[in-house]
KOLMAR-560151 format. One record per residue (C-alpha): x, y, z. Coordinates in steps of 0.05 Angstrom, whole numbers, padded with zeros to 5 digits, always signed. Example, Ala and Ser with C-alpha at 12.3 -4.5 7.8 and 13.67 -1.06 7.14 Angstrom:
KOLMAR-560151
+00246-00090+00156 +00273-00021+00143 
This chain:
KOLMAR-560151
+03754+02481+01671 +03790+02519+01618 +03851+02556+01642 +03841+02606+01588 +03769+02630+01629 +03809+02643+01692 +03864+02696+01652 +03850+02748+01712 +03858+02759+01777 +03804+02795+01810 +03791+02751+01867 +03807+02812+01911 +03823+02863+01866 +03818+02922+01913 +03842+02890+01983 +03918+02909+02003 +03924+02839+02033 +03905+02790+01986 +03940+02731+02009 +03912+02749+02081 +03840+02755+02060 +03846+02694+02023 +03861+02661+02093 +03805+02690+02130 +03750+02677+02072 +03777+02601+02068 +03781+02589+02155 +03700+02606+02147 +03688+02553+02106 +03732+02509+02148 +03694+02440+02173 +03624+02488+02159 +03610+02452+02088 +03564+02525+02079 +03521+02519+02020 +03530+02572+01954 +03474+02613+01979 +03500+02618+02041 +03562+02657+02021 +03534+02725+02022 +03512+02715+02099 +03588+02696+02107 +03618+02763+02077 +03563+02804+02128 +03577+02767+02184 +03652+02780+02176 +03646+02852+02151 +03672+02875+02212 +03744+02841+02205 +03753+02852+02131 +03718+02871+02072 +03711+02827+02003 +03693+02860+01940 +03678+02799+01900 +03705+02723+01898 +03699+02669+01854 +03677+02606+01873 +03693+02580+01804 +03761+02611+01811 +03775+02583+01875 +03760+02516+01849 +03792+02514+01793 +03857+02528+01836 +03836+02459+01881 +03829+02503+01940 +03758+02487+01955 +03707+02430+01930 +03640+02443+01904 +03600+02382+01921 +03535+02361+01881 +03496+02388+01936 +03522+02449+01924 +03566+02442+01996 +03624+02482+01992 +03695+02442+02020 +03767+02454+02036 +03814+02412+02000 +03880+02399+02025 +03918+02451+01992 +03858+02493+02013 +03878+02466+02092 +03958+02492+02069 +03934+02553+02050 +03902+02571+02114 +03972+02538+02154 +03995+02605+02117 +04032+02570+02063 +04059+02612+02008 +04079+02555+01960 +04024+02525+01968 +03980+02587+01947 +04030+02603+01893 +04022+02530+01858 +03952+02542+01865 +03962+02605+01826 +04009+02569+01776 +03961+02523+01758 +03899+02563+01749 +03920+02630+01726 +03954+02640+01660 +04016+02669+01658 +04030+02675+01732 +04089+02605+01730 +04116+02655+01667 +04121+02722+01713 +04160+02680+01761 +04209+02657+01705 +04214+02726+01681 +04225+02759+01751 +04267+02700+01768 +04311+02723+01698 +04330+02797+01716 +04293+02850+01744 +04235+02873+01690 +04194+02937+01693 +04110+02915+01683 +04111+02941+01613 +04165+02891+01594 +04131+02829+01630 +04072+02842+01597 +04108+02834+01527 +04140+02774+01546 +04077+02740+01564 +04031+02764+01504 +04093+02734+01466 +04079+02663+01497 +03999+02663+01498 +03945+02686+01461 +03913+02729+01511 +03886+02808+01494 +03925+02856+01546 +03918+02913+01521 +03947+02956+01581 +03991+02929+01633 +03941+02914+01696 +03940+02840+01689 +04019+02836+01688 +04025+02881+01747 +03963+02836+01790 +04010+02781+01783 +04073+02809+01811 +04031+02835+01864 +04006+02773+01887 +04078+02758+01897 +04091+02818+01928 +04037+02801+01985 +04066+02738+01990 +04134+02757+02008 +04161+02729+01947 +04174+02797+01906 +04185+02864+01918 +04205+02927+01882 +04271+02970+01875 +04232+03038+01879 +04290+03078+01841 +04286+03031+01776 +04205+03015+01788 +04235+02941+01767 +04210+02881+01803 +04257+02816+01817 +04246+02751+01861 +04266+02755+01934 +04311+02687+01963 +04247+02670+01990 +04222+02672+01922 +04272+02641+01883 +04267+02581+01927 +04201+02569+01926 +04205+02580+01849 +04255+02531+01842 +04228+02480+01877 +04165+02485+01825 +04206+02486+01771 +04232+02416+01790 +04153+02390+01791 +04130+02436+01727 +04190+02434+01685 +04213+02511+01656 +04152+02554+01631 +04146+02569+01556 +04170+02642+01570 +04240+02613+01591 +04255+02590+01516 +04249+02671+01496 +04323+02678+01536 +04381+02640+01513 +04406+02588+01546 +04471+02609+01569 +04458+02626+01640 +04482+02572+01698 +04458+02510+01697 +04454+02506+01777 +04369+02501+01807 +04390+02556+01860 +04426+02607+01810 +04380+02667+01795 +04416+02712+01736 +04409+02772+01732 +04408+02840+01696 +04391+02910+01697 +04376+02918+01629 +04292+02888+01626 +04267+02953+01637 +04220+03000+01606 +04267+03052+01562 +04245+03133+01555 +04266+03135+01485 +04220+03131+01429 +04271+03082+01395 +04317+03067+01444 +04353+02996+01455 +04392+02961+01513 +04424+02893+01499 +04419+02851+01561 +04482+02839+01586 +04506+02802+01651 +04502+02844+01716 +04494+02830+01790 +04435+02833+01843 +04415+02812+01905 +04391+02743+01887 +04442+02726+01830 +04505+02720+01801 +04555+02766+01798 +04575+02809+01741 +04637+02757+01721 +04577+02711+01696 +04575+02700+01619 +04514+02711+01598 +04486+02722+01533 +04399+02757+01530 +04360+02777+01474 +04357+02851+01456 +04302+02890+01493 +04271+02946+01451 +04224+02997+01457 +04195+03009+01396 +04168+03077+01418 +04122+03106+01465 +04061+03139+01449 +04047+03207+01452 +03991+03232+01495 +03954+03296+01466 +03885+03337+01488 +03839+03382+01448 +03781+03422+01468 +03722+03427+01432 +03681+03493+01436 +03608+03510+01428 +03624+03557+01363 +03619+03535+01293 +03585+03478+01310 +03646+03439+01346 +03604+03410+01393 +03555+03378+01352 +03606+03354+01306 +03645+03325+01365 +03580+03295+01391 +03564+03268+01320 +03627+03226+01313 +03671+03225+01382 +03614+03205+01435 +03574+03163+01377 +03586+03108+01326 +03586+03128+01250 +03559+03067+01202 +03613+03050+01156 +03568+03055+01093 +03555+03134+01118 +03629+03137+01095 +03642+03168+01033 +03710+03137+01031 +03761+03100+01075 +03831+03092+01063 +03837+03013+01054 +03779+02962+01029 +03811+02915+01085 +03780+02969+01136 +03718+02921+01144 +03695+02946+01215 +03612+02966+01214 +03625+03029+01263 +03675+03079+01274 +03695+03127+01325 +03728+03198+01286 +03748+03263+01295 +03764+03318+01240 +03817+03360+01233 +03834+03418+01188 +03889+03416+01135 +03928+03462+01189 +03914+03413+01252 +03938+03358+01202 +04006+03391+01186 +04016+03403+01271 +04001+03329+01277 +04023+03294+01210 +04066+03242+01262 +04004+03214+01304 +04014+03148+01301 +03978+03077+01327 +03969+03084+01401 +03977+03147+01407 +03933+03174+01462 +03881+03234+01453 +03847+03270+01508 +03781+03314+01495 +03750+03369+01538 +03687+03392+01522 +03686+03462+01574 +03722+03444+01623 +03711+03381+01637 +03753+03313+01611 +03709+03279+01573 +03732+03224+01530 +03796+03196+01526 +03820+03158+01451 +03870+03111+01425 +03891+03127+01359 +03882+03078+01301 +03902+03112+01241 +03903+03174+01213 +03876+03194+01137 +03834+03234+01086 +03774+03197+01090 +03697+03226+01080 +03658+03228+01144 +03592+03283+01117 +03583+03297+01190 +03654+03324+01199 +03663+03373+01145 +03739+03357+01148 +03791+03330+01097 +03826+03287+01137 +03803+03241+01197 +03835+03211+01252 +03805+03149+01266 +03802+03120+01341 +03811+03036+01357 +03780+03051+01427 +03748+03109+01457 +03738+03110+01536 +03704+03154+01591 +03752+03176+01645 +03774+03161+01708 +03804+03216+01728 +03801+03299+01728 +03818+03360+01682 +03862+03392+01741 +03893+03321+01743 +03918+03319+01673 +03933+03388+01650 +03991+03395+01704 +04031+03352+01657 +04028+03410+01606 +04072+03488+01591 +04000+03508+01583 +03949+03534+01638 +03890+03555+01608 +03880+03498+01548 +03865+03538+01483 +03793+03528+01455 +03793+03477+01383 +03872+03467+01381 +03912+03410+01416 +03970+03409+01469 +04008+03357+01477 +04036+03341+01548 +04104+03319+01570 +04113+03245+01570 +04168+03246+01629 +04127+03289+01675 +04072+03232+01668 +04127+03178+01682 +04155+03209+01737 +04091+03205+01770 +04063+03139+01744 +04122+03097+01731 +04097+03092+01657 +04051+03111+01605 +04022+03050+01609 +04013+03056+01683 +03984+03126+01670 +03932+03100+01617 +03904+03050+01668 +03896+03104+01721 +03859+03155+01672 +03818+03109+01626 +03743+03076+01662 +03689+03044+01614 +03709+03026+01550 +03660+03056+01506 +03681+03027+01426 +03732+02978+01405 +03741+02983+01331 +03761+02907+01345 +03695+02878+01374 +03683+02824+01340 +03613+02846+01333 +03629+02899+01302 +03667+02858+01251 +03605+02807+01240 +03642+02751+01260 +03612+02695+01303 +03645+02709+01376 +03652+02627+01377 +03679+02620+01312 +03730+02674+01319 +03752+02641+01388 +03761+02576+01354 +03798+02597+01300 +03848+02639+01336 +03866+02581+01390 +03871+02526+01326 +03916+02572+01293 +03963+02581+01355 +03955+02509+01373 +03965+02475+01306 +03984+02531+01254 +03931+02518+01206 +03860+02509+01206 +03799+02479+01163 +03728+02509+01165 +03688+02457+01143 +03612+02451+01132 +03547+02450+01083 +03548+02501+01025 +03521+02568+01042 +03543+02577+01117 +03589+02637+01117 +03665+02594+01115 +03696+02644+01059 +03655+02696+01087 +03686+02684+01156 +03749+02668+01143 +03775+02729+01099 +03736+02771+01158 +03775+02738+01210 +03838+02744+01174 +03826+02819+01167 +03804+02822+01234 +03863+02783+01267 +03926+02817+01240 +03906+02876+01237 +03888+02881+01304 +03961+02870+01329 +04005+02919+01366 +04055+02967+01336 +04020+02947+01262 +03996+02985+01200 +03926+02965+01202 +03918+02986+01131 +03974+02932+01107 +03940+02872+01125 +03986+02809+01125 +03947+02767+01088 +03937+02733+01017 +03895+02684+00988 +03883+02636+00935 +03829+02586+00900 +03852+02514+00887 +03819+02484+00817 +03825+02416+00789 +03886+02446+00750 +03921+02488+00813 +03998+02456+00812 +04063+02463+00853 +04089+02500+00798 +04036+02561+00819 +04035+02542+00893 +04107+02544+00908 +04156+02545+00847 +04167+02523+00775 +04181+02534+00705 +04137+02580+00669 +04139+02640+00620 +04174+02705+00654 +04148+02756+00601 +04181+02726+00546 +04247+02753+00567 +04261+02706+00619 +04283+02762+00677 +04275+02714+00737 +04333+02729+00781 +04337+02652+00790 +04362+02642+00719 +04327+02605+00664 +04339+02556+00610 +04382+02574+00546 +04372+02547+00480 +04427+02528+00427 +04368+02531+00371 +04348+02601+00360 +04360+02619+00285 +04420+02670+00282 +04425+02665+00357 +04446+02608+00389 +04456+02631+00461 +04379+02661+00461 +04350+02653+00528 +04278+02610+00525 +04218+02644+00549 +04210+02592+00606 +04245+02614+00679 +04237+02587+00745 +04190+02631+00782 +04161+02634+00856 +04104+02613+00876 +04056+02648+00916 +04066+02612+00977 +04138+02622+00973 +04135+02695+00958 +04084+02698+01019 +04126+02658+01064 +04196+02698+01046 +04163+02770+01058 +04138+02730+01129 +04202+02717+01146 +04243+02779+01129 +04193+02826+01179 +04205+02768+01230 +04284+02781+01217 +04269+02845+01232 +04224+02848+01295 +04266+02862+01354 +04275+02806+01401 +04238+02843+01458 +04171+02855+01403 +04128+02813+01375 +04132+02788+01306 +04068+02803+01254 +04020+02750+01241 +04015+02726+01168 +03955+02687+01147 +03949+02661+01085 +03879+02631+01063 +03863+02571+01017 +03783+02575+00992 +03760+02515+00961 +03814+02472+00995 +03779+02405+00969 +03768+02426+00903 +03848+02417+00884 +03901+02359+00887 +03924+02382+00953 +03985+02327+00961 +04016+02350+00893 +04001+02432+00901 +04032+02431+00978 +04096+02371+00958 +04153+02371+01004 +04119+02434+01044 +04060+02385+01075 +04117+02367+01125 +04160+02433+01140 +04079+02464+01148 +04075+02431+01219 +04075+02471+01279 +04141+02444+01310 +04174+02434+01248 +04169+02519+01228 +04231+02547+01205 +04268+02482+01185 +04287+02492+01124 +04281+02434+01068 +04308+02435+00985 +04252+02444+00940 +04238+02401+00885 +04257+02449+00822 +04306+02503+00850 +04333+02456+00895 +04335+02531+00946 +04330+02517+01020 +04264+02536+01037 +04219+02551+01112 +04160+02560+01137 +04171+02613+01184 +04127+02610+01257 +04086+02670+01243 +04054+02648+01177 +03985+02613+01186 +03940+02576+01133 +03866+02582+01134 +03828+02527+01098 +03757+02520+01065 +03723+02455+01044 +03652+02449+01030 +03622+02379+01052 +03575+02378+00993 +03638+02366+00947 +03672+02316+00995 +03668+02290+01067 +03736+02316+01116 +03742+02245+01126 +03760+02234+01055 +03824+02286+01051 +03890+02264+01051 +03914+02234+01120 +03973+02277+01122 +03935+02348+01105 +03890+02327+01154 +03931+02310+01211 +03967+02377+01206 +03902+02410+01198 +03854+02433+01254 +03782+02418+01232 +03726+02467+01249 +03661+02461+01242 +03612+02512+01208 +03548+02486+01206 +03484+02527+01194 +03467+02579+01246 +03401+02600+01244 +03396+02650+01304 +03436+02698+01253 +03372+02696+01213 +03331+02717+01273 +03389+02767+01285 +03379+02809+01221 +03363+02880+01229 +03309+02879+01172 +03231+02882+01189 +03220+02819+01139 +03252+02781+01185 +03225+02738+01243 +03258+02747+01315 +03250+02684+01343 +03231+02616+01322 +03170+02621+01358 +03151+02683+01326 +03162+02659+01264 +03114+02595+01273 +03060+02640+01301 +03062+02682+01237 +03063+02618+01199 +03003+02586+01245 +02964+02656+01235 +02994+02705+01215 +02931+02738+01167 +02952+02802+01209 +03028+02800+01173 +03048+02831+01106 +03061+02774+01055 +03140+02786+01048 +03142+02771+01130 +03090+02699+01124 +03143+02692+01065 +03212+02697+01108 +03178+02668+01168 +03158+02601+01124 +03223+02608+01083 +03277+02601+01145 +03225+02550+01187 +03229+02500+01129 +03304+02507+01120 +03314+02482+01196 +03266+02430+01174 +03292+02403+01112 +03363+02410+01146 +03332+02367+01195 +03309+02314+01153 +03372+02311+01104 +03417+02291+01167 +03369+02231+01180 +03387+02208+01115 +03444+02155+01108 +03463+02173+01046 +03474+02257+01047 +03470+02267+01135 +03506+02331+01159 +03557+02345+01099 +03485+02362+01059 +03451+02419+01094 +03433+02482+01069 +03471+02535+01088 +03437+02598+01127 +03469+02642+01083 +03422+02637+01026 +03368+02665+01071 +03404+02731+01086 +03394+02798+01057 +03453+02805+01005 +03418+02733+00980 +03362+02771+00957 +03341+02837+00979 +03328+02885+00914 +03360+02953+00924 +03292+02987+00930 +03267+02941+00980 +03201+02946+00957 +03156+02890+00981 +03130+02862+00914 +03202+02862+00879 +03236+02834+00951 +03184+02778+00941 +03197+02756+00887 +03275+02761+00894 +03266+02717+00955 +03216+02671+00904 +03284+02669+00860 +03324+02634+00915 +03277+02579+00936 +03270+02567+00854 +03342+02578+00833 +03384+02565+00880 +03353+02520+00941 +03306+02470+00901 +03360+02456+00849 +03414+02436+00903 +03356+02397+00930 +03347+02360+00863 +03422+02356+00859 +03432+02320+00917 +03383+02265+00904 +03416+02253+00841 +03355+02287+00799 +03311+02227+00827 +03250+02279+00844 +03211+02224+00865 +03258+02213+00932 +03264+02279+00939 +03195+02290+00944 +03187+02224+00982 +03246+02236+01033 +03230+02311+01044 +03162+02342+01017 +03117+02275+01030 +03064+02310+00992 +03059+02366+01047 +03098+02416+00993 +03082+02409+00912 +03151+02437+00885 +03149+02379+00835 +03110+02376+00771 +03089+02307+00773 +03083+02299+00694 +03146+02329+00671 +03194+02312+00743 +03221+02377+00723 +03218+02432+00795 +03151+02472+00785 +03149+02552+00770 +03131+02592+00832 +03102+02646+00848 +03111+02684+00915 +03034+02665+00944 +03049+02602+00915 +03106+02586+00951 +03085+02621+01020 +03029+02564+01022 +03070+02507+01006 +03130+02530+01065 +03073+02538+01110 +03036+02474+01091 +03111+02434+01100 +03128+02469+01166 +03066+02459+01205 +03066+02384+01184 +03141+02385+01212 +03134+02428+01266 +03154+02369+01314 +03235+02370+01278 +03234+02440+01305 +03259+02463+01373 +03198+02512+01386 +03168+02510+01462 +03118+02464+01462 +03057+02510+01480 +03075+02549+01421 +03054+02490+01386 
């Protein structure tokens, strides 16, 4: 089991005694071998002695504390036996092995004490996991809490190892070897297993840019303050503000607030937006005057909006950005736009204590004081997870970005695993598409980032793509030669024999990419998280990869980032820094994977995009069919059906088919399908949409553009391409000139339908729709 599907811990999320429940729900399952179904008689027949909200078997097994056996006979292992003996380390290997991030919490605990805001940073610094909000961090600590192994100094709200704890965490530590989230703290600390360092300085700061250099200090589990030791710089790079407004029922407020805070707005009903890189389908909005902007011209990222509608709480909103953007059902210049809008969990009373104001003013905003929430909560974070329930929108849903949820996934743990990543697959199956989508999509949904300055660039290699415009070389600089890095000098110029020559050495744009990377890394405080860069190659196959990348194809590895290496021309030291990532394209029509370079593709992740044809039976168009077997019925009898829908039914049956049939053939197999994409609107719907123009348009793809790369493939033998594929079941051939045949859209429609019921058996349709 993946240890990236067990990143929670909600085994008992709501029982004080975790550790003790545990106990009690393992001892019934003791010697009994109970079946799966049987486990809900087991929580009623101990309801009296404790209460379970939920467990996972899947969870539980993962952490080798119980056996599943085929019979679906539920075991104790013999940690599982430990754990009911009441053995902590036992529980909290378990826990190490199964959960991610809890070995790091330890580490971190074990390093200082560290309020839950910080430990949170430190982990999403080691894995790529989406905490938005601290609950996960502060689950784990509690676990350790319950265990005896933690525990809290109340005046500081920081959390540190007890002896106990330290112990049993260096005893692990001997079998597991120091978690990843040591190497973030240098090394300087004592060497000895039993020494716990310490600080006071990994907490939580109240400034909005305040700073505390970790510096050696005593506790109760450590060394004293004579210890040299040396810690990164913790910063807090500010907090957010937290804000309310209340809408009222005049001037149509409320159905403007109804209209864009409680619904999604289609991004094509937006006049305007701030960025083309903005490529989300919905937003979440509110308007605001030219006077509201002026009172909040600082609202920033994260800040945190609260809206009453009477006097009720009724939404609460994480800022995204803030700009003059056209929303019709606003009416306002300038828009604040929300990356994720929640109901509440908690009161009006509840919140407005932590403002000067007691009656809150109708259409204007009050902002409440950030160290009365603290004071109470511990933090804002601490705060946000108390007051926020359901999560309505999240401008970063990948849904909502039309990315494949399984592509998306893949790509992001390639990238952290390996650096840099090829999609691969047939012509027409979304790779460019999905890659500049994903690249929007996965910087800009960092922390503490502009999301309207997306790190990323791109380029197209060519047959005659070079070094020289990859990385660096000689070229013209505007026939001045201005490059800072000097030029070439000529002794021949008539009447000037010191004339500089056009040519200067110039940077590539790889460098260029690479050395803006680096200088916001150099500046990302050691307690943040530097910015991702991606930088995306299309048509990766299509240039003389070896000779573009040159001495780069080694310092590109993952553990070789940031050594630096002479280049070939300038001879300057040059890096790939860790937070630049490559996204490659390759289509397989051009040239099999297997056929790259060995070294690009042993530094490259390879993943797959083949052709996806639920996203056809996904479209939100009536033309199109929403489910293979509705699409065969209309193409069995479907008299009943306009003739654009028999048309799109026939037209993406017979691509699944045809795909089928190419991979059975030796010579073209996978790397030769047709890609899905040709099928979708944007391929061919008219901008009226009428039904005799869309035909036609959809005629135009199957005679342009499908047919020919048919032809094309069989090396414009038309007799094995109607022999291989169309077997006389489909006359796209004109048999006395081999040339493909005109079509019209009736035409066509019975020809599709004539090949797909003769290959309905390639298809996998449920048999008795057959």
């Amino acid at each position: 089991m993946a240890k990236d599907k067990y990143n929670t811990l909600d085994i008992f999320p709501r029982s004080g005694d975790w550790f003790g429940n545990l106990r009690k729900f393992l001892k019934t399952v003791d010697g009994a071998g109970p079946e799966i179904e049987h486990i809900e008689e087991i929580y009623d027949s101990h309801a009296d002695e404790f209460s379970f909200e939920s467990i996972s078997l899947r969870r539980l097994e993962s952490m080798n504390v119980v056996k599943i056996e085929d019979e679906n006979e539920i075991h104790l292992t013999s940690r599982g036996h430990e754990i009911i003996q009441g053995s902590e380390e036992a529980t909290v290997r378990a826990l190490c092995e199964a959960f991610i991030g809890f070995y790091d919490t330890m580490a971190v605990l074990d390093a200082a004490p560290v309020k839950v805001g910080v430990l949170r940073n430190y982990l999403i610094q080691v894995y790529e996991i989406d905490w938005t909000t601290n609950t996960q961090s502060k689950k784990r600590i509690d676990w350790l809490r319950n265990l005896g192994l933690a525990k809290l100094e109340a005046s500081k709200q920081t959390y540190h190892l007890t002896a106990e704890g330290q112990e049993i965490y260096n005893r692990i530590s001997k079998d597991f070897g120091k978690p990843p989230v040591a190497e973030l703290f240098i090394s300087d600390r004592a060497s000895s297993e039993g020494a716990g360092v310490g600080s006071d300085s990994i907490v939580d700061t109240a400034g909005d840019a305040a700073e505390e250099t970790l510096t050696a200090g005593g506790n109760d589990h450590g060394v004293g303050a004579d210890a040299d030791v040396k810690r990164p710089e913790i910063v807090q790079e500010g907090e957010p503000r937290v804000y309310s407004y209340k809408v009222s029922e005049s001037n149509n407020t409320v159905d403007r607030y109804q209209r864009s805070v409680e619904v999604d707005i289609d991004t094509d009903n937006v006049g305007s937006m701030p960025t083309d890189e903005l490529k989300g389908n919905k937003l979440r909005v509110w308007g605001v005057s030219e006077e509201e902007f002026r009172e909040l011209e600082n609202l920033t990222r994260g800040d945190i909006l609260c809206f009453f509608k009477q006097d009720r709480l009724d939404k609460i909103a994480v800022v995204l950005m803030y700009h003059d953007i056209d929303v019709p059902v606003l009416a306002n210049d300038w828009a604040i736009l929300f990356e994720e809008v929640y109901e509440p969990s908690i009161g009006a009373d509840r919140i407005q204590k932590y403002s000067d104001v007691s009656n809150h003013p109708l259409n204007s905003w009050v902002e409440y004081d950030r160290s009365r929430i603290k004071e109470e909560f511990g933090s804002l974070d601490s705060f946000f997870d108390e007051a926020t329930g359901e999560l309505e929108y999240d401008y970063w849903d990948v849904e909502n970005w039309d990315l494949t949820p399984d592509i998306a996934a893949k790509l992001s743990r390639q990238l952290e695993r390996k650096g840099q990543v090829i999609i691969y697959g047939p012509p027409g199956t979304g790779k460019t598409f999905h890659a500049e989508r994903f690249a929007r999509w996965w910087t800009g949904k960092q922390e503490k980032t502009a999301p309207t300055q997306f790190q990323t660039e791109s380029v197209t290699f060519h047959p005659t793509y070079s070094y020289e415009d990859f990385v660096e070389g000689y070229t013209i600089v505007n026939g001045e030669n201005n490059d800072t890095r000097g030029g070439a000098t000529s002794d021949t110029s008539e009447g000037n024999p010191k004339a500089q020559s056009p040519y200067g050495l110039d940077s590539g744009i790889f460098r260029e990419f690479c050395e803006h990377a680096e200088s916001v890394e150099d500046e990302t405080p050691a307690s943040g998280v530097s910015p991702r860069f991606l930088f995306l190659i299309d048509e990766l196959n299509r240039g003389n990869v070896p000779q573009i990348f040159g001495e780069n194809i080694t310092i590109i590895e993952k553990d070789k980032r940031g050594i630096e290496r002479p280049l070939s021309h300038s001879g300057d030291s040059f890096s790939i820094p860790p937070n630049v990532y490559v996204i490659a394209t390759m289509n397989t029509a051009d040239q099999s994977i297997s056929r790259l370079d060995a070294a690009i593709r042993r530094r490259f992740a390879a993943v797959h995009a083949p052709p996806n044809y639920d996203i056809l039976y996904r479209v939100n168009d009536k033309a199109y069919p929403g489910s293979r077997n509705q699409a065969l019925e209309i193409v069995q009898g479907g008299n009943e059906v306009d003739a654009l829908e028999r048309l799109m039914a026939a037209s993406v049956l017979a691509l699944e088919a045809i795909n089928s049939l190419l991979v059975e053939i030796p010579s073209l197999s996978k790397g030769k399908r047709i890609g899905h994409a040709y099928l979708l609107p944007e391929a061919w719907r008219p901008g009226d949409k009428s039904t005799t123009t869309s035909e036609r348009a959809l005629t135009d793809v199957w005679q342009y553009d499908i047919l020919p790369l048919l032809e094309e493939y069989f090396f414009d033998d038309v007799e094995a391409l109607e022999r291989h594929l169309f077997d006389g079941q489909a006359e796209f051939i004109d048999t006395a000139s081999k040339d493909i045949r005109h079509l019209e859209p009736d035409l066509l429609r019975e020809n599709l339908e004539r090949f797909v019921q003769s290959h309905s058996d390639v298809l996998p349709i449920d048999s008795e729709i057959e």
